[in-house]
VONUMI-90621 format. One line per field, with one value per atom (N, C-alpha, C, O, CB): atom name; residue in one letter; residue number from 1; x, y, z. Coordinates in nm, 4 decimals, m for minus. Glycine has a CB too. Example, Ala and Ser with C-alpha at 12.3 -4.5 7.8 and 13.67 -1.06 7.14 Angstrom:
<sites>
at <- N, CA, C, O, CB, N, CA, C, O, CB $
aa <- a, a, a, a, a, s, s, s, s, s $
i <- 1, 1, 1, 1, 1, 2, 2, 2, 2, 2 $
x <- 1.3190, 1.2300, 1.3200, 1.4236, 1.1308, 1.2850, 1.3670, 1.2900, 1.3409, 1.4084 $
y <- m0.5690, m0.4500, m0.3300, m0.3319, m0.4473, m0.2250, m0.1060, 0.0030, 0.1138, m0.0598 $
z <- 0.7800, 0.7800, 0.7800, 0.8465, 0.9046, 0.7080, 0.7140, 0.7870, 0.8039, 0.5725 $
</sites>
This chain:
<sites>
at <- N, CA, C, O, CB, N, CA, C, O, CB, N, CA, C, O, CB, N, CA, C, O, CB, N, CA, C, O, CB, N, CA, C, O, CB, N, CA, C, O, CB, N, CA, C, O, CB, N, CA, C, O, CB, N, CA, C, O, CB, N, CA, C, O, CB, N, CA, C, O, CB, N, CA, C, O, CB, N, CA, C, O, CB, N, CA, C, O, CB, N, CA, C, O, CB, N, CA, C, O, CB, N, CA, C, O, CB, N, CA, C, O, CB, N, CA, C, O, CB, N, CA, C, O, CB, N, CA, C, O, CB, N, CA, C, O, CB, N, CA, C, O, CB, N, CA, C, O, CB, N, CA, C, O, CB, N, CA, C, O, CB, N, CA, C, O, CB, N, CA, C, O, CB, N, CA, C, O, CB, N, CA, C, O, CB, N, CA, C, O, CB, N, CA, C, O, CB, N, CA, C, O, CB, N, CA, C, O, CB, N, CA, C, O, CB, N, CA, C, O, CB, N, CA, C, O, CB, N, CA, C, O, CB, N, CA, C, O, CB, N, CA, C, O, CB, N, CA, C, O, CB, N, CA, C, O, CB, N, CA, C, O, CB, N, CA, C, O, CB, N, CA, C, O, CB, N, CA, C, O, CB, N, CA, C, O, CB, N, CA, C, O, CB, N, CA, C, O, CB, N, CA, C, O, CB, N, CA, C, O, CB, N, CA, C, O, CB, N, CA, C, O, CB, N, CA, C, O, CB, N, CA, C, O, CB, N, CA, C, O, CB, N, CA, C, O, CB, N, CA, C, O, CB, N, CA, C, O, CB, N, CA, C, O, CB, N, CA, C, O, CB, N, CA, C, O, CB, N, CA, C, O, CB, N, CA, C, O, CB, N, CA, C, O, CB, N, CA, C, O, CB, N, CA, C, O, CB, N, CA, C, O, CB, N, CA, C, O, CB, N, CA, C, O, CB, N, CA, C, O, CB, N, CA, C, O, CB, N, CA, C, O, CB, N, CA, C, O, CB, N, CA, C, O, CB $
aa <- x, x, x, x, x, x, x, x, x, x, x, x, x, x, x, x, x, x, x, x, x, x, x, x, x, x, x, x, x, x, x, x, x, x, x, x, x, x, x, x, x, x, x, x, x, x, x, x, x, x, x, x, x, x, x, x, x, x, x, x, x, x, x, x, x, x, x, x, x, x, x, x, x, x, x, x, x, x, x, x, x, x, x, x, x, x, x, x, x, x, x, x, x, x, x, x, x, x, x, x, x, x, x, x, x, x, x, x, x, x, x, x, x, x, x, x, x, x, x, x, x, x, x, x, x, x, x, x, x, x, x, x, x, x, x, x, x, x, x, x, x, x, x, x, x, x, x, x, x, x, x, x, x, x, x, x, x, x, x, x, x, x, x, x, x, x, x, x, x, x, x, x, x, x, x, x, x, x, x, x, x, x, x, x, x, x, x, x, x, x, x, x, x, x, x, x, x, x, x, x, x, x, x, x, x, x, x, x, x, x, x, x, x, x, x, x, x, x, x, x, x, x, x, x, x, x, x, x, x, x, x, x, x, x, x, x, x, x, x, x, x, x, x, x, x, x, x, x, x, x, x, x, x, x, x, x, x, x, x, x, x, x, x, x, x, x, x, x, x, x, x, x, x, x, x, x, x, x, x, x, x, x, x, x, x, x, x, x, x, x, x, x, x, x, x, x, x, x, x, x, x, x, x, x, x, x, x, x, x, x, x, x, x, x, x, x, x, x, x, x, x, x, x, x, x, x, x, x, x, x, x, x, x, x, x, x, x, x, x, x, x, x, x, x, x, x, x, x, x, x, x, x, x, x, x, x, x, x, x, x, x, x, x, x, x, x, x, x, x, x, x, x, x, x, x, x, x, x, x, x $
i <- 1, 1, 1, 1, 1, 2, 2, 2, 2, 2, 3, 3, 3, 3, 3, 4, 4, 4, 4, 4, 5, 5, 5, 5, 5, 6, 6, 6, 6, 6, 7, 7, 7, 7, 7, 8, 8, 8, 8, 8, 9, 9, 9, 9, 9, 10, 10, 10, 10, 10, 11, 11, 11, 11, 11, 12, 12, 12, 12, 12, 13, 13, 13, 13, 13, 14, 14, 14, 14, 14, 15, 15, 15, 15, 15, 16, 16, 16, 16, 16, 17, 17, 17, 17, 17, 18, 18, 18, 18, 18, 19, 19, 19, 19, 19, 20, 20, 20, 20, 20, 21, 21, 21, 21, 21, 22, 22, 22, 22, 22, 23, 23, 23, 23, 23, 24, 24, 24, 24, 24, 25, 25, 25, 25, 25, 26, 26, 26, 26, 26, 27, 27, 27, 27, 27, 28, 28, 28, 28, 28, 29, 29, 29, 29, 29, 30, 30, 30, 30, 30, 31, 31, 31, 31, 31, 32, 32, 32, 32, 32, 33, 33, 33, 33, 33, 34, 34, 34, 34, 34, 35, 35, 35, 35, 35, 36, 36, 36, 36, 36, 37, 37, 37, 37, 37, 38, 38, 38, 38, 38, 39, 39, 39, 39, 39, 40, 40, 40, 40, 40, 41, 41, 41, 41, 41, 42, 42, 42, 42, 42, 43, 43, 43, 43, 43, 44, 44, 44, 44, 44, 45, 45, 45, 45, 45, 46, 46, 46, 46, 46, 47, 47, 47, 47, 47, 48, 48, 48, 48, 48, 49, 49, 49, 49, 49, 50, 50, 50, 50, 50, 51, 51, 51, 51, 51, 52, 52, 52, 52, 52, 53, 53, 53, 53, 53, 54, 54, 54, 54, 54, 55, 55, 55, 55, 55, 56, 56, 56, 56, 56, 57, 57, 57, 57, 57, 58, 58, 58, 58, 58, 59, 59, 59, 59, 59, 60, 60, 60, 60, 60, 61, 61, 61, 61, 61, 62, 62, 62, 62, 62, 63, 63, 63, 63, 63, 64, 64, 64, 64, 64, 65, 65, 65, 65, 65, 66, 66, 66, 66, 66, 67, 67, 67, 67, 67, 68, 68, 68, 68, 68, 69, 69, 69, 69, 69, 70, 70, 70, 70, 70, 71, 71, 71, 71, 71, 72, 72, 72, 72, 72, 73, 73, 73, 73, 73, 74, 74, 74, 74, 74, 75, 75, 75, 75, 75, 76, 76, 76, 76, 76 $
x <- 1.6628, 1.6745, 1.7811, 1.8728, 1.7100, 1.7679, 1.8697, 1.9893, 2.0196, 1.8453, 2.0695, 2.2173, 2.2494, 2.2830, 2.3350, 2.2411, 2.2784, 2.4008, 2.4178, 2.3074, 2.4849, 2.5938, 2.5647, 2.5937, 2.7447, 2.5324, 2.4757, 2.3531, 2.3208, 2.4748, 2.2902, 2.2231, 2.2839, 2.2057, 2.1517, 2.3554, 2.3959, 2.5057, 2.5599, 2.4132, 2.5787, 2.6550, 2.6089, 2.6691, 2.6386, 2.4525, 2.3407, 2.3145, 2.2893, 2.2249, 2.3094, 2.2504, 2.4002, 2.3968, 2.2128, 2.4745, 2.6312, 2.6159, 2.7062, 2.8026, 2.5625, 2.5924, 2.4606, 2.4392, 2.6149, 2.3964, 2.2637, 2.3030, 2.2984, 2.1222, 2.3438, 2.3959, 2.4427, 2.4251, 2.4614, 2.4926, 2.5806, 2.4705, 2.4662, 2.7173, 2.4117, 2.3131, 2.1907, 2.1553, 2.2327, 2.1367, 2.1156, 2.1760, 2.1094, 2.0928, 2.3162, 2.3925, 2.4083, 2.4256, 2.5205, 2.4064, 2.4354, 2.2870, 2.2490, 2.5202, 2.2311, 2.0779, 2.0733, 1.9697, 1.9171, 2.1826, 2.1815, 2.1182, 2.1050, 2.0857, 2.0806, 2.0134, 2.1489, 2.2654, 1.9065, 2.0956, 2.1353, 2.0641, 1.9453, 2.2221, 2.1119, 2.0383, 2.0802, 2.1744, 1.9965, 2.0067, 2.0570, 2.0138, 1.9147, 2.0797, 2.0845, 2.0444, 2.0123, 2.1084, 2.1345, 1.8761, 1.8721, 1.8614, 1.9476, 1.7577, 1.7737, 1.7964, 1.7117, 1.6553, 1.7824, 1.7142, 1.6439, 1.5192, 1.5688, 1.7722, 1.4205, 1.3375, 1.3008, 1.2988, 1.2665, 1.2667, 1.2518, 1.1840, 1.1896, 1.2438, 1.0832, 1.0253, 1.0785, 1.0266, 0.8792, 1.2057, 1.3194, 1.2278, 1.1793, 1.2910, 1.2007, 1.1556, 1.2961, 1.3793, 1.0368, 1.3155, 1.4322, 1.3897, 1.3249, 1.5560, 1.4287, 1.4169, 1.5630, 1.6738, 1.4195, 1.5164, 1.6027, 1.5745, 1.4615, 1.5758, 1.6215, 1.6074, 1.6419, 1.7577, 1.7016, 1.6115, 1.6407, 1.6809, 1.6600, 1.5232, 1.7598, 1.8511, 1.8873, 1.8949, 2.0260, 1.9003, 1.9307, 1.8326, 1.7390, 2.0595, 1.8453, 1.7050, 1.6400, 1.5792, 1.7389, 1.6454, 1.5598, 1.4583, 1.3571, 1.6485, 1.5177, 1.4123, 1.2824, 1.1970, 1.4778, 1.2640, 1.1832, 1.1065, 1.0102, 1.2430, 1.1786, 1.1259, 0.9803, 0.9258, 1.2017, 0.9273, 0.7874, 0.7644, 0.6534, 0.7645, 0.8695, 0.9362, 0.9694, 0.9603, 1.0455, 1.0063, 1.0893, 1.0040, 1.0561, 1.0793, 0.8636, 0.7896, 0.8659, 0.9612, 0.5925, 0.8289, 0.8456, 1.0107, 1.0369, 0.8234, 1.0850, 1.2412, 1.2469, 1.3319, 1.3117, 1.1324, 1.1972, 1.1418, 1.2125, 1.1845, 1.0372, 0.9639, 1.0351, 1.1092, 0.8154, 1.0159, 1.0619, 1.2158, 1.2475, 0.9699, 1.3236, 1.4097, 1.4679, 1.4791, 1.4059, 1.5074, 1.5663, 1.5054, 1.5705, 1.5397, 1.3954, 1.3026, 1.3435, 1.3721, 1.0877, 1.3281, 1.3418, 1.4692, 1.4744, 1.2971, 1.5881, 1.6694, 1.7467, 1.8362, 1.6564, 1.6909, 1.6869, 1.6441, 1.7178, 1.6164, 1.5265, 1.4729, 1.5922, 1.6674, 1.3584, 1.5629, 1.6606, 1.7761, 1.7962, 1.7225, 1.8651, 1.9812, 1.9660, 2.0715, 2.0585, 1.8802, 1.8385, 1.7294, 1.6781, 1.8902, 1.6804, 1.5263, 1.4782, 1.3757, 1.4613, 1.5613, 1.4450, 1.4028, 1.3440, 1.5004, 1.4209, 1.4012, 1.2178, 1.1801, 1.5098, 1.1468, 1.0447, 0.9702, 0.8478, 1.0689, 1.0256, 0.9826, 1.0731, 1.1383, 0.7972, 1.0470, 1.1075, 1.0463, 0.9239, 1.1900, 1.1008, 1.0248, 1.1106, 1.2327, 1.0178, 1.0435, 1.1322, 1.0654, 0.9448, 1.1688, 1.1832, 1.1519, 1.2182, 1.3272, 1.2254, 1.1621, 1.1677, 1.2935, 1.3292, 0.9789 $
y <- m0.2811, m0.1863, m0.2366, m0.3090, m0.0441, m0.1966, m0.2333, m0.1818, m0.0909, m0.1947, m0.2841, m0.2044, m0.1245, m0.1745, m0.2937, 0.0443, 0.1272, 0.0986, 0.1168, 0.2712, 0.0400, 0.0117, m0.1218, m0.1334, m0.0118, m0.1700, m0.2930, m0.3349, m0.4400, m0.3869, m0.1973, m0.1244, m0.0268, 0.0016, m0.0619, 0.0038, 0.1063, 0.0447, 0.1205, 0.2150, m0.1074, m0.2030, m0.2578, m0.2843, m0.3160, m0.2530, m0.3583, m0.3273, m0.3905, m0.3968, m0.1272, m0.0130, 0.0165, 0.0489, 0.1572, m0.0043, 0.0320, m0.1079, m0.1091, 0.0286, m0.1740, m0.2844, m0.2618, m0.3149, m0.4448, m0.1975, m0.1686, m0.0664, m0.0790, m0.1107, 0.0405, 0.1327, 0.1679, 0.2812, 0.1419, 0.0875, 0.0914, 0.0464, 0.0782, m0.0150, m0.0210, m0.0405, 0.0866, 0.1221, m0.1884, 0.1445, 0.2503, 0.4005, 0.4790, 0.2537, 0.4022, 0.4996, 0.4380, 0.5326, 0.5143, 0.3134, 0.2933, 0.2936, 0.2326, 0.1412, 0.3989, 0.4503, 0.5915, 0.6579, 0.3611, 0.6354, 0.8042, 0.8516, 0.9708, 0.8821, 0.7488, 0.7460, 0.7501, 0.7222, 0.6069, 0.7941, 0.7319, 0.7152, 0.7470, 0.7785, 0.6682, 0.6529, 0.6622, 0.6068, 0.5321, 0.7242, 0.7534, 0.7368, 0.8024, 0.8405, 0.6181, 0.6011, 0.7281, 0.8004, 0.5246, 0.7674, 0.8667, 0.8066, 0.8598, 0.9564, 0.7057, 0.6604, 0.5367, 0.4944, 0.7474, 0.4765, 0.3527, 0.3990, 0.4445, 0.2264, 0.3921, 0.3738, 0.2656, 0.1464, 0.3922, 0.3204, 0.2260, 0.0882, 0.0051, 0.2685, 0.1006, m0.0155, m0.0877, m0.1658, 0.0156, m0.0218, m0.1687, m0.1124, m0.1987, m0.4188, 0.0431, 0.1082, 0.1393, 0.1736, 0.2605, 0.1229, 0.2216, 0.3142, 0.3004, 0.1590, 0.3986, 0.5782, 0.5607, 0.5323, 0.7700, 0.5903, 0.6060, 0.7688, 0.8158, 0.4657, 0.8056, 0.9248, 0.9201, 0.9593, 1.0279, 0.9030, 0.8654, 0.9645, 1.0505, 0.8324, 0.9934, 1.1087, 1.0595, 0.9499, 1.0821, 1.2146, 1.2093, 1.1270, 1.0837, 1.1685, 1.1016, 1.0355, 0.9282, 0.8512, 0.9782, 0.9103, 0.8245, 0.8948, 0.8459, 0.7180, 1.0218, 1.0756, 1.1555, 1.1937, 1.1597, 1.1792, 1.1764, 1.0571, 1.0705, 1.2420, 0.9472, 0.8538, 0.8163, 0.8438, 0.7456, 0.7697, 0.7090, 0.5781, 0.5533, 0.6823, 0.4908, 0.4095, 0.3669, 0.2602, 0.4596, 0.4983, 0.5076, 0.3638, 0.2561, 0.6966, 0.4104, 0.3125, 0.1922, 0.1478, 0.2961, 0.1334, 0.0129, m0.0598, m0.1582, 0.0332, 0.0281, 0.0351, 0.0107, m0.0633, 0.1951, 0.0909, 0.0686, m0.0406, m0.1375, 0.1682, m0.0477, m0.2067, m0.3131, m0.3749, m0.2388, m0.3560, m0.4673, m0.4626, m0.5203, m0.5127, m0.3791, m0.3487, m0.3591, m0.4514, m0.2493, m0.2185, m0.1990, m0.2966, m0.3681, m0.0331, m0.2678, m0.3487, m0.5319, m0.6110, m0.3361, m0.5333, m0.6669, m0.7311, m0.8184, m0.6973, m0.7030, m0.6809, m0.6713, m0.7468, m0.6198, m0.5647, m0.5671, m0.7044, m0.7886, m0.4676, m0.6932, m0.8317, m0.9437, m0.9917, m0.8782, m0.9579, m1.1029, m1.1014, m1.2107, m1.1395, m1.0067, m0.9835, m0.9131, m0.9031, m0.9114, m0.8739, m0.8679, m0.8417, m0.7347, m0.8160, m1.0033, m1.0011, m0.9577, m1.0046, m1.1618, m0.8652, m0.7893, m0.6732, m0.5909, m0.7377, m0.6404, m0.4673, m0.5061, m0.6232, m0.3928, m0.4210, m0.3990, m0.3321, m0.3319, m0.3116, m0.2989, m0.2461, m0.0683, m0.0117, m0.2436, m0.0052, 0.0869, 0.2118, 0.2047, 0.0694, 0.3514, 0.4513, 0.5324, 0.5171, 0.4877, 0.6368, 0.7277, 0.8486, 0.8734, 0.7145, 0.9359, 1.0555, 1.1466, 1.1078, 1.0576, 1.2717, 1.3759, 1.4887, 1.5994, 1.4404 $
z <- 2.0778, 1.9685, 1.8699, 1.9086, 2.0220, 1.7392, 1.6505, 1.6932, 1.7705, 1.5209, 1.6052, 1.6104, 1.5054, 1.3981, 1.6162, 1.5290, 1.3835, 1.2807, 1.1601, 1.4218, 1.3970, 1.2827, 1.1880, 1.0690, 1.3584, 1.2303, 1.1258, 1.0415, 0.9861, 1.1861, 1.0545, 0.9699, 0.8575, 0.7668, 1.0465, 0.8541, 0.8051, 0.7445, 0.6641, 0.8901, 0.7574, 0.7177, 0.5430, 0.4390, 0.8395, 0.5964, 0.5023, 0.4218, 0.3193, 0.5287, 0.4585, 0.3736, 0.2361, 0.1174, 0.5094, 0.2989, 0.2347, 0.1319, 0.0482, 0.3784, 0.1257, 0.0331, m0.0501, m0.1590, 0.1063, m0.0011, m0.1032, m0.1982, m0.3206, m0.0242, m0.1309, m0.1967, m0.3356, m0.3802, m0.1445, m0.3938, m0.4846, m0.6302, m0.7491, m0.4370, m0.5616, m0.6794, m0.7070, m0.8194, m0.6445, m0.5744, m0.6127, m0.7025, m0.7701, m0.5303, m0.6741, m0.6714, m0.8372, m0.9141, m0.5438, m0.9028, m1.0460, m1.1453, m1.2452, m1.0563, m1.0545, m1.1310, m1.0862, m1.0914, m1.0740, m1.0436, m1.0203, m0.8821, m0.8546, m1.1438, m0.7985, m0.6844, m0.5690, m0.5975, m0.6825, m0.4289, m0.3106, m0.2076, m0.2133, m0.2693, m0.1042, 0.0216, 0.1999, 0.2566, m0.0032, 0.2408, 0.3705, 0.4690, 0.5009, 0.3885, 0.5807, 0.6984, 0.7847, 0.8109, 0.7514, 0.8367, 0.9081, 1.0688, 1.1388, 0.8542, 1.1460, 1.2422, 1.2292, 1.1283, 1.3425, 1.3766, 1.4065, 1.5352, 1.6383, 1.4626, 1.5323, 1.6184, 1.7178, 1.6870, 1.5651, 1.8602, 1.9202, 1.9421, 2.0327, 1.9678, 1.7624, 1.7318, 1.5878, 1.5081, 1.7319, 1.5970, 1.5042, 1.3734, 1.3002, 1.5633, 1.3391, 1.1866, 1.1591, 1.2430, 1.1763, 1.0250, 0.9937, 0.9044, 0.8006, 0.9369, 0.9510, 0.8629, 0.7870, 0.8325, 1.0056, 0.6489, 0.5444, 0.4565, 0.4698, 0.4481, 0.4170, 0.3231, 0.1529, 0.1382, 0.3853, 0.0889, m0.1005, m0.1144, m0.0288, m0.2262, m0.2363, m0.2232, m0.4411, m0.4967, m0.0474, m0.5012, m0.6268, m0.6863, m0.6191, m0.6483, m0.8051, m0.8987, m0.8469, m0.9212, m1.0426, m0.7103, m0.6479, m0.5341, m0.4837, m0.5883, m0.5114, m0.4393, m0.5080, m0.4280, m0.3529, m0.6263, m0.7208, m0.8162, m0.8918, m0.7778, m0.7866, m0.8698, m0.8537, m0.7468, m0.8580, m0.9281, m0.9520, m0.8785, m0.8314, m1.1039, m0.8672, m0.8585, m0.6657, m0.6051, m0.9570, m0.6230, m0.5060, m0.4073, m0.3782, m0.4280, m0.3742, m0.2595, m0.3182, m0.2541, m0.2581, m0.4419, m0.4877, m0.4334, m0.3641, m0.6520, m0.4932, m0.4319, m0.2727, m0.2233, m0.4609, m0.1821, m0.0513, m0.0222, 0.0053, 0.0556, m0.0217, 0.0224, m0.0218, 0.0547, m0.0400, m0.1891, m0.2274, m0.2798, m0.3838, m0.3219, m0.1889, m0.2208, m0.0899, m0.0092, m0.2942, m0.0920, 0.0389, 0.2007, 0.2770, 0.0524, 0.2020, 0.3396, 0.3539, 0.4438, 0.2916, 0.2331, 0.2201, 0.2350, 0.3216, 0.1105, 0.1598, 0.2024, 0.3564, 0.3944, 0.1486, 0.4288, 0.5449, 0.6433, 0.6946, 0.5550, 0.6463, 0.6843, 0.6908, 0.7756, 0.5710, 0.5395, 0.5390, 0.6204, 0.6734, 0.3964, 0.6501, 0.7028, 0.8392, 0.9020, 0.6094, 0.8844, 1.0051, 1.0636, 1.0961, 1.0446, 1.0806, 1.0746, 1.2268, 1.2764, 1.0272, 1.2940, 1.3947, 1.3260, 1.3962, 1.5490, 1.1834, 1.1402, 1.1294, 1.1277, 0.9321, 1.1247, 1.1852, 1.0424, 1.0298, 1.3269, 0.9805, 0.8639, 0.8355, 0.9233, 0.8852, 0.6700, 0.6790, 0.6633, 0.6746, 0.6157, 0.6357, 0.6813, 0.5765, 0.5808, 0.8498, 0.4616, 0.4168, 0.4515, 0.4488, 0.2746, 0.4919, 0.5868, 0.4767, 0.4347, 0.7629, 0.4209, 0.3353, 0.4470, 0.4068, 0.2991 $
</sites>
């Protein structure tokens, strides 16, 4: 299983670029098949935009920096 804290390390460096578009984002957990559940939060949880953001954004991201993540998951 992942390690949450180093998830949530990866997510903190993502962050900021969301948060400088009025957005945020929130680690909610890790599943036992290495998904990460995230939650969008402020003008990103409405965006048009958002899928695009988590996949070729956030997911990817992930990956590169810890390539057991499994893919990601946004949970309402």
């Amino acid at each position: 299983m992942l390690d949450k804290a180093l998830v949530e390390q990866v997510i903190g460096e993502i962050r900021p670029n969301l948060q400088a578009d009025g957005g945020d984002i929130e680690l909610v957990g890790v599943t036992e098949k290495n998904f990460v559940q995230v939650r969008l939060r402020g003008a990103c949880s409405g965006c048009p935009g958002a899928a695009f953001t988590l996949k070729n954004g956030v997911e990817r991201i992930l990956k590169q920096r810890i390539p057991e993540v499994a893919g990601i998951e946004n949970v309402l």
